[in-house]
C-alpha positions as CSV (number, residue, x, y, z in Angstrom):
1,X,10.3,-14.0,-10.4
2,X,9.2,-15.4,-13.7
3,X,10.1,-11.9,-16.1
4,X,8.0,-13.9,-19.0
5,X,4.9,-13.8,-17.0
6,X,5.2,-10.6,-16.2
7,X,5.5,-9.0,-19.7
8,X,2.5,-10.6,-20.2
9,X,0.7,-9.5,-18.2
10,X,1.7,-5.7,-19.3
11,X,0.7,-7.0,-22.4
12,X,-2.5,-7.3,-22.3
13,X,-3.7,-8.7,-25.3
14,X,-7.4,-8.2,-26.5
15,X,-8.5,-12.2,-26.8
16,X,-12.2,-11.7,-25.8
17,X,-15.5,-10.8,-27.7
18,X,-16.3,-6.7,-27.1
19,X,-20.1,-8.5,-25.7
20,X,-17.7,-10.5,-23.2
21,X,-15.6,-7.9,-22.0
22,X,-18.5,-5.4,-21.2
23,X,-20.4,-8.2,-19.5
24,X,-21.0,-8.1,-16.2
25,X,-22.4,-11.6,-14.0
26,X,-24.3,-11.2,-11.0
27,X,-22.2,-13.0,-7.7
28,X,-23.4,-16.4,-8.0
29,X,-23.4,-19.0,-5.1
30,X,-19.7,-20.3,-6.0
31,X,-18.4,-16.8,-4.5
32,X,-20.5,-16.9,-1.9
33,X,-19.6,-20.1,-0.3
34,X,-15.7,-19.6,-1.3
35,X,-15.6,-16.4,0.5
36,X,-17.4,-18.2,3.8
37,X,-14.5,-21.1,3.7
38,X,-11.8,-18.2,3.4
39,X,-13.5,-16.4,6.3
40,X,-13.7,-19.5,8.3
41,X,-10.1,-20.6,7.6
42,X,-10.7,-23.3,5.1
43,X,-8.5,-22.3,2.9
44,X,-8.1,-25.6,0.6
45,X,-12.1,-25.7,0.7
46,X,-11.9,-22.2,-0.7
47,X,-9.5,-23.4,-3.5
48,X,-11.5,-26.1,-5.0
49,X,-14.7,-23.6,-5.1
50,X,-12.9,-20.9,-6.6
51,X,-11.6,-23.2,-9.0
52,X,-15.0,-24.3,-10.1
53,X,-15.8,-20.8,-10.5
54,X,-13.0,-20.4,-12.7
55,X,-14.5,-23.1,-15.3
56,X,-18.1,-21.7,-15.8
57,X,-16.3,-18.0,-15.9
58,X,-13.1,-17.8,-17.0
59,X,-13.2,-14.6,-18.3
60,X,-13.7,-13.0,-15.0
61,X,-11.3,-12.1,-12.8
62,X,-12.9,-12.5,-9.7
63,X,-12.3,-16.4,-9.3
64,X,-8.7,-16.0,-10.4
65,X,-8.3,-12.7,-7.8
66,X,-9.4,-15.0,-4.9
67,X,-8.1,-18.6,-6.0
68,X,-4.6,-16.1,-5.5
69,X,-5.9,-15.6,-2.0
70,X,-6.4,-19.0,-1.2
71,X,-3.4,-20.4,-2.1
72,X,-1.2,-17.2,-1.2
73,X,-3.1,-18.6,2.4
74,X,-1.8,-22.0,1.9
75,X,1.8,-20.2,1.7
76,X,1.4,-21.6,-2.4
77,X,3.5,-18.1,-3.1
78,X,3.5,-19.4,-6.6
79,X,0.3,-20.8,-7.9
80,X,-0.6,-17.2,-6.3
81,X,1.4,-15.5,-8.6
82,X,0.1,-17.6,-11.4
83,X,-3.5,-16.7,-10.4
84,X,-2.9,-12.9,-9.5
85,X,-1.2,-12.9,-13.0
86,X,-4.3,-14.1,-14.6
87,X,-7.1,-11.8,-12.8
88,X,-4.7,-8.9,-13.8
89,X,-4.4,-9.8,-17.3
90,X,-8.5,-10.1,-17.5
91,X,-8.8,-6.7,-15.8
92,X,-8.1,-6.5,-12.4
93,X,-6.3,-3.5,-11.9
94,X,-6.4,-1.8,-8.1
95,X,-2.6,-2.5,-6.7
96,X,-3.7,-0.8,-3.2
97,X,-5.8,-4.0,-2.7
98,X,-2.8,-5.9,-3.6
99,X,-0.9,-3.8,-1.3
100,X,-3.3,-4.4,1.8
101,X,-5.0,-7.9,1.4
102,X,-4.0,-9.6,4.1
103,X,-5.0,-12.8,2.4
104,X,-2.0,-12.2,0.2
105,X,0.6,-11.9,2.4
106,X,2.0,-15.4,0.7
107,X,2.1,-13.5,-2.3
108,X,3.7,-10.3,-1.3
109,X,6.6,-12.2,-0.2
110,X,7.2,-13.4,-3.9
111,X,9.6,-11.6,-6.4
112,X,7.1,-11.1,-8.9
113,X,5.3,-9.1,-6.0
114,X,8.0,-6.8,-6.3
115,X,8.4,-6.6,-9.8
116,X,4.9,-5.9,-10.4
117,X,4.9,-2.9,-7.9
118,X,7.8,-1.6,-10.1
119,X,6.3,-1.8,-13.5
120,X,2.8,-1.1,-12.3
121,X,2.7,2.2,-14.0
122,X,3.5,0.3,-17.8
123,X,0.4,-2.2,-16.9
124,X,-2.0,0.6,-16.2
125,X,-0.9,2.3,-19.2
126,X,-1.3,-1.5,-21.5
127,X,-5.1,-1.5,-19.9
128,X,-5.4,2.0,-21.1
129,X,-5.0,1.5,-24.5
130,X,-6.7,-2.3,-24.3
131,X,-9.8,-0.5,-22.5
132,X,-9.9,2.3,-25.8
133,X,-9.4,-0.1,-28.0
134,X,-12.2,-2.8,-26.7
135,X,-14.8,0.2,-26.2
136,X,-14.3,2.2,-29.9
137,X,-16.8,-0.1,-31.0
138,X,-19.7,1.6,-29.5
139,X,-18.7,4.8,-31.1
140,X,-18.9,3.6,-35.2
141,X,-18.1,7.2,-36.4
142,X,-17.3,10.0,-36.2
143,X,-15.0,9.5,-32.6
144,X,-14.6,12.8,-30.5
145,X,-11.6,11.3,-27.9
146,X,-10.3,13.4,-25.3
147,X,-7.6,12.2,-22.6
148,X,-7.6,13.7,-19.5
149,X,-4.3,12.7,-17.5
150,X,-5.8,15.2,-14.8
151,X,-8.6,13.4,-14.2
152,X,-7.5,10.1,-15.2
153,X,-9.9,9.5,-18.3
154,X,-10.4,8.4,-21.6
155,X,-13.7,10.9,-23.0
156,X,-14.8,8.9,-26.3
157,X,-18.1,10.5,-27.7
158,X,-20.6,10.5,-30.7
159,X,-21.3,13.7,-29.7
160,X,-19.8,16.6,-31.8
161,X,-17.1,18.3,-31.1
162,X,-18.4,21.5,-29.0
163,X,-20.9,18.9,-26.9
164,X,-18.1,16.7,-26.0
165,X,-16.0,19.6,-24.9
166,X,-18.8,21.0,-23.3
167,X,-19.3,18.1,-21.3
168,X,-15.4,17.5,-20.8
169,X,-15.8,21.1,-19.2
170,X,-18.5,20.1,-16.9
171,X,-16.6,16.6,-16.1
172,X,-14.0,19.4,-14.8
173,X,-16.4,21.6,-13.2
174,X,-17.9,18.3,-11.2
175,X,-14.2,17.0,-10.4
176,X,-13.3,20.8,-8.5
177,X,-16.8,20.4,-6.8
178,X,-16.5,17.2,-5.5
179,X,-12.7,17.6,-4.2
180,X,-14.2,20.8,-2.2
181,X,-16.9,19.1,-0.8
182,X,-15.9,15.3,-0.2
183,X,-13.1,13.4,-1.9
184,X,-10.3,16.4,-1.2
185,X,-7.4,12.9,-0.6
186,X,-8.1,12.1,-4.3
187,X,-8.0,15.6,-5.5
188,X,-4.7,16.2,-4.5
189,X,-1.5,15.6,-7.0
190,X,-0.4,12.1,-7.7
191,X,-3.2,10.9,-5.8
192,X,-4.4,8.9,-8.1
193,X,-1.6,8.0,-9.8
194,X,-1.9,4.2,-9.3
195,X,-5.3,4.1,-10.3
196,X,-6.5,2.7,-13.4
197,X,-8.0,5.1,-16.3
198,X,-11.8,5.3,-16.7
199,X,-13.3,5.2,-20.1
200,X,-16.1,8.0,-20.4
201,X,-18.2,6.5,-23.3
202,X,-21.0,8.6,-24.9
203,X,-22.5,6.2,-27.6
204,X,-24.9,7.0,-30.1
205,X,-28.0,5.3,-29.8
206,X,-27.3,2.4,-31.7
207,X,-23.9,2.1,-29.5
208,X,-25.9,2.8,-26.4
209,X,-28.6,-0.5,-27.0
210,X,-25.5,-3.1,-27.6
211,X,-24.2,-1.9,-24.8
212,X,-27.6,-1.9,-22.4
213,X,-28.2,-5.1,-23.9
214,X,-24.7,-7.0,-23.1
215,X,-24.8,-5.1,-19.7
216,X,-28.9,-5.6,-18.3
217,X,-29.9,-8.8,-20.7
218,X,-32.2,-9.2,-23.5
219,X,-34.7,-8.1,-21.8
220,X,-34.1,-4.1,-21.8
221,X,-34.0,-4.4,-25.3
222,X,-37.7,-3.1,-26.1
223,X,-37.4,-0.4,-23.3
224,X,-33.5,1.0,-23.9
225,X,-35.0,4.1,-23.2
226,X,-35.3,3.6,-19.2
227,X,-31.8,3.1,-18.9
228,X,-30.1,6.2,-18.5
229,X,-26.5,4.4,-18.2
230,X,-24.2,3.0,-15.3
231,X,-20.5,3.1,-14.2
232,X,-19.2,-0.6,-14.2
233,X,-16.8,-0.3,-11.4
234,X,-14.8,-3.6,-12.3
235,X,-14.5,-2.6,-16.2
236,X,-13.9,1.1,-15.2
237,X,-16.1,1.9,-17.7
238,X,-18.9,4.5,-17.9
239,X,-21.3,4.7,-20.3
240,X,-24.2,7.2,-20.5
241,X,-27.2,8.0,-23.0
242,X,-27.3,11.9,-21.9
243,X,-24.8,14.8,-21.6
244,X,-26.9,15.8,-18.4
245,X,-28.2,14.1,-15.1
246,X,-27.1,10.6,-16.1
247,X,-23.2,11.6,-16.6
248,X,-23.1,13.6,-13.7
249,X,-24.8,10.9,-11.4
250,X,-22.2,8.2,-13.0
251,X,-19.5,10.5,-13.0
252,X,-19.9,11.0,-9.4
253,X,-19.8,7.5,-9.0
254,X,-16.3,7.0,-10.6
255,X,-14.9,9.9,-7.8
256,X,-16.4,8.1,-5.3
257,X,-15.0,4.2,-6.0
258,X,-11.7,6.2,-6.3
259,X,-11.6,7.5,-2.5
260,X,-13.7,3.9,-1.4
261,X,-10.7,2.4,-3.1
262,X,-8.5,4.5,-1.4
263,X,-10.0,4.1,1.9
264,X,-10.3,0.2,1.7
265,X,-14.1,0.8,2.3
266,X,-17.7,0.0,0.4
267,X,-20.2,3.0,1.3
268,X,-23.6,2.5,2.3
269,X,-26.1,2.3,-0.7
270,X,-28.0,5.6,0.4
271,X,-24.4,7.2,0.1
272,X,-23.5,6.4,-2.6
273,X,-26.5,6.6,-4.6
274,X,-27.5,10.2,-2.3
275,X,-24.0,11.8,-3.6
276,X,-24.5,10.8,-7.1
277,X,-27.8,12.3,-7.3
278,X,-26.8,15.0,-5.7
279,X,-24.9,16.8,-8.8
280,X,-28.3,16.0,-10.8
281,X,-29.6,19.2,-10.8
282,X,-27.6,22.4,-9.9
283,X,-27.1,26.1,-10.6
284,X,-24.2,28.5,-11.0
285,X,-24.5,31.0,-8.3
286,X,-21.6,33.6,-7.9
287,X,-19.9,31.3,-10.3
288,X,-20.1,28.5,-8.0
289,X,-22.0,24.8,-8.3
290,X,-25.2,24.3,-6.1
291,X,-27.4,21.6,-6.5
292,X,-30.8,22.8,-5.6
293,X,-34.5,20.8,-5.6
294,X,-35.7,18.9,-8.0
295,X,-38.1,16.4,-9.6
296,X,-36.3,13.9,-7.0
297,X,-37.4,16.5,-4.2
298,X,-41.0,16.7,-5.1
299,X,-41.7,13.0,-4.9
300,X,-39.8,13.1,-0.9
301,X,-42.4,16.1,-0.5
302,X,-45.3,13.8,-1.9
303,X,-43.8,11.0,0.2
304,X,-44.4,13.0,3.6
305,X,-47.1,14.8,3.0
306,X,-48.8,10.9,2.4
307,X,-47.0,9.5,5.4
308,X,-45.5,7.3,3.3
309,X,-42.0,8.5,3.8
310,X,-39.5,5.3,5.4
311,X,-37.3,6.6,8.7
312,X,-33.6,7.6,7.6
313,X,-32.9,4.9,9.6
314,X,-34.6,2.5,7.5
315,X,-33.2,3.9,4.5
316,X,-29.4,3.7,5.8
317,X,-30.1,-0.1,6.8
318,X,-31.1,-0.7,3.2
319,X,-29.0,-3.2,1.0
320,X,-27.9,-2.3,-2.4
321,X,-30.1,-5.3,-4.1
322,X,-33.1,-4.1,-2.5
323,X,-32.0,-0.4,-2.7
324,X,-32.0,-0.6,-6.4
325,X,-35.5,-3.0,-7.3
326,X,-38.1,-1.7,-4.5
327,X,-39.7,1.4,-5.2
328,X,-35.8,2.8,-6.3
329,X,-37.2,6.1,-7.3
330,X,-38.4,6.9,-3.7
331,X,-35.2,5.8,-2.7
332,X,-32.8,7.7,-4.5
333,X,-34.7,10.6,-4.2
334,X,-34.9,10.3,-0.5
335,X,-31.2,10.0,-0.8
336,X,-30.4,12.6,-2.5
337,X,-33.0,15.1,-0.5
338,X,-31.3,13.8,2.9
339,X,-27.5,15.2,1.6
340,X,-29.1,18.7,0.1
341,X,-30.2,18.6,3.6
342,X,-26.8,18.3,5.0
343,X,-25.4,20.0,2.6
344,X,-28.1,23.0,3.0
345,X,-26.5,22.8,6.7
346,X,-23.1,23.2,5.7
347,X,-22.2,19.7,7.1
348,X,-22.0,17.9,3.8
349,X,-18.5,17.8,3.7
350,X,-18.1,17.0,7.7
351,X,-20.9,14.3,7.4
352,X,-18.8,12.4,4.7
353,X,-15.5,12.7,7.0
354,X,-16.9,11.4,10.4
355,X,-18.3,8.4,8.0
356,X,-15.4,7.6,6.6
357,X,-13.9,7.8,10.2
358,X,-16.5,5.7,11.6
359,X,-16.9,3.6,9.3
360,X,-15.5,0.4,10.9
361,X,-18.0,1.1,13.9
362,X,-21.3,1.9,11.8
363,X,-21.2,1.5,8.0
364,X,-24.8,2.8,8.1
365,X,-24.0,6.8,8.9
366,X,-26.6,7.1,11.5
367,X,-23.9,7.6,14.1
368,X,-22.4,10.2,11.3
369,X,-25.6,11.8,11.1
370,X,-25.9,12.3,14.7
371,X,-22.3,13.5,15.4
372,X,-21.9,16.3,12.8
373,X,-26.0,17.4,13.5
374,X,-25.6,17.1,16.9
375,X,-28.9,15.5,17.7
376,X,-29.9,12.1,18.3
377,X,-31.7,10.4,15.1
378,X,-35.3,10.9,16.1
379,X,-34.4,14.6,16.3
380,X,-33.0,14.4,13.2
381,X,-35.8,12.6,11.6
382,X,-38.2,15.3,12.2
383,X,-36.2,18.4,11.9
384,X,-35.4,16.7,8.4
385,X,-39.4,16.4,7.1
386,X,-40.0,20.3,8.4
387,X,-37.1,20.6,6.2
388,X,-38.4,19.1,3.5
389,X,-41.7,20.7,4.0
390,X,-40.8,23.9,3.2
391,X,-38.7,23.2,-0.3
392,X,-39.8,24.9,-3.5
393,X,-41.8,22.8,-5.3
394,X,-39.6,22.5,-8.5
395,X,-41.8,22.5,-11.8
396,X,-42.1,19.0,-13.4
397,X,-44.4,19.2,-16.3
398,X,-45.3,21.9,-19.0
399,X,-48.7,22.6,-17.2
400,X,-46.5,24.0,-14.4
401,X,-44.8,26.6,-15.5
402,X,-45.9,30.4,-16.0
403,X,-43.7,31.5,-18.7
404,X,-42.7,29.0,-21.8
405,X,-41.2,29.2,-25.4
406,X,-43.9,28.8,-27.3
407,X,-43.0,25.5,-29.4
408,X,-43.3,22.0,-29.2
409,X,-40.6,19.4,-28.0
410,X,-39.5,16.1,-27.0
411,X,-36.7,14.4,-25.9
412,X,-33.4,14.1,-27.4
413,X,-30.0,11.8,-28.4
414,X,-28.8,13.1,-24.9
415,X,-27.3,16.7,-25.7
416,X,-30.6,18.3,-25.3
417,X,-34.0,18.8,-26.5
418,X,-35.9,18.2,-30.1
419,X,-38.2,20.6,-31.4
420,X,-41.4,19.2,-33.1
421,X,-44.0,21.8,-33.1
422,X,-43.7,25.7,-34.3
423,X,-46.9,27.2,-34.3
424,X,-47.3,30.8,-35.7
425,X,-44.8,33.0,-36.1
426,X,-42.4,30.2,-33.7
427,X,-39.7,30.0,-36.4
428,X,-38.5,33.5,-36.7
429,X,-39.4,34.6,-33.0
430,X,-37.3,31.9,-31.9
431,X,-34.8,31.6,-34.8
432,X,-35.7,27.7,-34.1
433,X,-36.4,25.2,-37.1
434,X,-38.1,21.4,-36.6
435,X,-35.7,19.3,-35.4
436,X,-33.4,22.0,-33.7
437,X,-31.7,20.0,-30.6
438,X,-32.0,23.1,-27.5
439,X,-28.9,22.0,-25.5
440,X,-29.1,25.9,-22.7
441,X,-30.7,28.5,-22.0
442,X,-28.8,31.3,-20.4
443,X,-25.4,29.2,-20.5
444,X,-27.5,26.2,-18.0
445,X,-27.3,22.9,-20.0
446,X,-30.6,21.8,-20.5
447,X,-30.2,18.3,-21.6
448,X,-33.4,16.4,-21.3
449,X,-36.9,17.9,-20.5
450,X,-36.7,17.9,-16.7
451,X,-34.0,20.3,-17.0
452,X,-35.1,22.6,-19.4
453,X,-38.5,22.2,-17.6
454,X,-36.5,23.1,-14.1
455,X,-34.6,26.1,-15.8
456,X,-37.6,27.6,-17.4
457,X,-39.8,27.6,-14.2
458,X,-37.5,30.2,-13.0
459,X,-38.6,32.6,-14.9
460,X,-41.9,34.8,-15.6
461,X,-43.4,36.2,-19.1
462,X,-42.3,38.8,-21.2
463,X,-38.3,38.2,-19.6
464,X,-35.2,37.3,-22.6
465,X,-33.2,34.0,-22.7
466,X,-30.8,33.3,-24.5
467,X,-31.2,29.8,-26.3
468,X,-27.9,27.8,-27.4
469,X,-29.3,25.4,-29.9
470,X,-28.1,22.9,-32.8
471,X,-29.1,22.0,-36.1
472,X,-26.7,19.4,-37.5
473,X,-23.5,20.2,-36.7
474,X,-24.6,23.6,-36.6
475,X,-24.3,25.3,-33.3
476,X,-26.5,28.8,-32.8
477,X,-27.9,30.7,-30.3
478,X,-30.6,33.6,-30.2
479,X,-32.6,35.9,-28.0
480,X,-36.2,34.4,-27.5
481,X,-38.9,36.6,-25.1
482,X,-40.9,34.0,-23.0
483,X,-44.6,34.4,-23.5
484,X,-47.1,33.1,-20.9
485,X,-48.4,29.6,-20.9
C-alpha cells in the first residue's frame, strides 16, 4: 500500500478547465475494440489499446478505469492500483463496481484495495466539494446552494430563493414517489451511503448555453433553446433550463442510475427514458402524486389513430443511439404512455421488479410485460392501443381551451411563464403587470406553457384560481376569474 497515493487521490485537486471537466466524448473505436480483446481474453492486447486511449483522452477516466482491468487481469496488482488511482482521481467514483468487477480481482487482492474501501467515505466527500467548486461557475451570482445529505445532493440555483426551495420541495416530493413506486432498495437508510453526491445545477441562461455548448458542440449554439437539459451520469451532474418537466425527467434519471448502480444493471432505453417521462406531468390528488396524460399522450393517440404507432416490441428492442435521433419524440412519448399504462394497472411497481429480476434473461421487459399483465405480448399490444384510445385528449395549444386568463404570454427563464400582453382592464383583474413570471395556479407549478396550458384546460369560465406570480424578486399571488376564450 502506497499511503502517498492514496491521499491523493482523496485530494482531489481541480487541475482541469471547467469546459474540460463538463465535457463528455462519445465512445470512440479505441473502447470498443479494447473491451472485445478483454472479452476475448486478450488481456495484453487490451492494455496497449487502452493505453492509446489514454493519450488522445487523458482527462477521462474511462481508459485509466479499464487499463486497471487489464492489467489487474494480467495479475499486474500494481500498475492496477496506479491506473484505478488515476480514473478515481479524474472522477470515477462507484466503489460497488470496484467491489464486483471481476476483472479486478488482481486488484482487490492489493493493500491499497483495502485502504481505499476504508477511506472511501473522505474521497466521496473531497469530490463533493471539487464537483461544487468546478460547477459554481455556471451560477455567476447570486448562488441559492442547498445540501441535501437525504437525498445525497448539492442544489446550486440562479433561481431565487422561494423557487429554489420550491423546487428542492418538489425534488423531495419526486424522491418519496419514486421509492413507493420503484427504487424502494435505494430509499431505505444508508442505502446510498457509498454513492457519490449529485450536483443539481439550475443556471441562468447565460450559464445554461456554456454548458449546452461544452456538453452537445458548437452546433446547439443558435438553438440553446431545444435543449431542455440532461443528467451526465459519469460527472454526476445535472443541469436543467426549467424548474418543471425537464428537472423532473432528469431528476428521475439520477434515482434511477442509483438502483442500476446498485443492481449492477443498464436498463432498456424505453425504461429508462418511459420512467423519466413519467413524472412530466402529474397532479396532487388526495395529496398524493399522479402523473396523468399529456402532450406526450396526444402524439401516441395521433400515432394510432394514423397506424403509425411501432409494436411495444419494436420499441423495447430499440438502442439508446437510435432511441434518442429517430423520430425521439414519438419515442419517449410511446414510453412514457406504455408505464401510465402500467401504472394505470397498478403494476408499475411489479413491472419494474420482475425486470430487474429478469433481467439477465431478457433486458428488453417483454417477458416483464407479460408476467405481471398476464397475457402474451400480442394481447398486450392491443389491450394497450384500446387503452390509449380512450385517454383524455389533454389541451396543447391556447385554441384548446374553454376558459383562459385573458392576457398574453410566452415562455420563461424556467420558473414559469412571461406575461406580454394585458388588454383592457388585464392589469387590475388579474393584479398582473408586463413581465410578471406565472410560476402556479391553485398551488400546481406551471413552469413552461404546456403546463400552464395542461392545468388551465381543467377548468371552465367564470371558476377562481388562484395565481402565484413574480415580479423581480417579488413573489405575489391573487384571485383571477377565468373568462371564456
Amino acid at each position: 500500500m502506497n499511503p502517498l497515493r492514496l491521499a491523493a487521490v482523496l485530494a482531489l485537486s481541480i487541475t482541469t478547465s471547467f469546459a474540460v471537466a463538463l465535457a463528455e466524448p462519445s465512445p470512440s473505436q479505441l473502447e470498443t475494440s479494447g473491451i472485445q480483446a478483454m472479452g476475448a481474453g486478450e488481456y495484453e492486447q487490451a492494455e496497449s489499446v487502452f493505453r492509446e486511449l489514454i493519450e488522445l483522452r487523458p482527462d477521462s477516466f474511462v481508459g485509466h478505469y479499464n487499463l486497471g482491468a487489464a492489467l489487474s487481469m494480467q495479475g499486474d496488482g500494481s500498475g492496477a492500483v496506479n491506473a484505478i488511482s488515476a480514473a478515481i482521481t479524474l472522477g470515477f467514483s462507484d466503489i460497488t463496481q470496484i467491489k464486483r468487477d471481476p476483472d479486478l480481482v488482481s486488484f482487490r487482492e492489493t493493500a491499497f484495495f483495502g485502504e481505499l474501501v476504508a477511506n472511501w467515505q473522505a474521497l466521496v466527500e473531497a469530490r463533493r466539494l471539487n464537483d461544487f467548486e468546478s460547477i459554481k461557475p455556471l451560477i455567476r451570482r447570486h448562488l441559492e446552494a442547498r445540501t441535501d445529505d437525504q437525498l445525497k445532493i448539492e442544489l446550486l440555483s440562479a433561481h431565487d430563493q422561494i423557487a429554489t426551495d420550491q423546487a428542492h420541495a418538489e425534488l423531495l416530493m419526486l424522491a418519496d414517489w419514486s421509492y413507493g413506486h420503484l427504487f424502494s432498495s435505494i430509499g431505505k437508510p444508508g442505502a446510498i451511503e457509498d454513492h457519490p453526491w449529485v450536483m443539481v445545477v439550475l443556471p441562468d441562461r447565460a450559464g445554461f448555453a456554456k454548458w449546452a455548448i461544452t456538453v452537445f458542440g458548437p452546433g446547439v449554439k443558435g438553438n440553446i433553446s431545444s435543449v431542455g437539459g440532461a443528467y451526465e451520469h459519469q460527472k454526476r451532474r445535472l443541469v436543467a433550463q426549467d424548474l418543471g418537466a425537464t428537472l423532473r425527467h432528469e431528476f428521475i434519471h439520477v434515482l434511477h442510475w442509483r438502483d442500476m448502480n446498485r443492481l449492477g444493471q443498464a436498463h432498456a432505453p424505453w425504461i429508462q427514458e418511459g420512467l423519466a417521462s413519467l413524472v412530466e406531468d402529474y397532479d396532487i390528488i388526495n395529496g398524493k402524486l399522479v402523473p396523468v396524460a399529456s402532450w406526450r399522450t396526444n402524439i401516441v393517440q395521433r400515432m394510432s389513430e394514423r397506424h403509425r404507432m411501432p409494436s411495444i416490441e419494436a420499441l423495447a428492442s430499440t438502442p439508446m443511439q437510435a432511441f434518442t435521433s429517430k423520430r425521439p419524440l414519438a419515442k419517449y412519448a410511446q414510453a412514457r404512455t406504455i408505464m401510465l399504462y402500467l401504472l394505470d394497472h397498478d403494476q408499475l411497481g411489479a413491472f419494474y421488479t420482475t425486470y430487474t429480476n429478469e433481467y439477465a434473461t431478457d433486458p428488453t421487459g417483454i417477458s416483464a410485460l407479460e408476467h405481471v399483465l398476464g397475457k402474451e405480448i400480442d394481447s398486450i399490444e392491443k389491450d394497450f392501443r384500446s387503452w390509449v384510445e380512450q385517454l383524455e385528449t389533454v389541451p396543447e395549444t391556447g385554441s384548446d381551451l374553454v376558459a383562459t386568463l385573458g392576457i398574453e404570454i410566452e415562455t420563461g427563464t424556467g420558473d414559469g411563464v412571461v406575461v406580454k400582453g394585458l388588454a383592457g382592464n388585464a392589469r387590475s383583474r388579474t393584479g398582473l403587470r408586463l413581465g410578471s413570471v406565472i410560476t402556479a395556479i391553485n398551488n400546481h407549478p406551471t413552469r413552461d406553457l404546456f403546463e400552464l396550458i395542461r392545468i388551465l384546460g381543467q377548468y371552465k369560465p367564470g371558476e377562481t384560481v388562484t395565481l402565484y406570480h413574480r415580479r423581480g424578486k417579488v413573489h405575489s399571488e391573487s384571485e383571477v376569474t377565468l373568462l371564456a376564450r
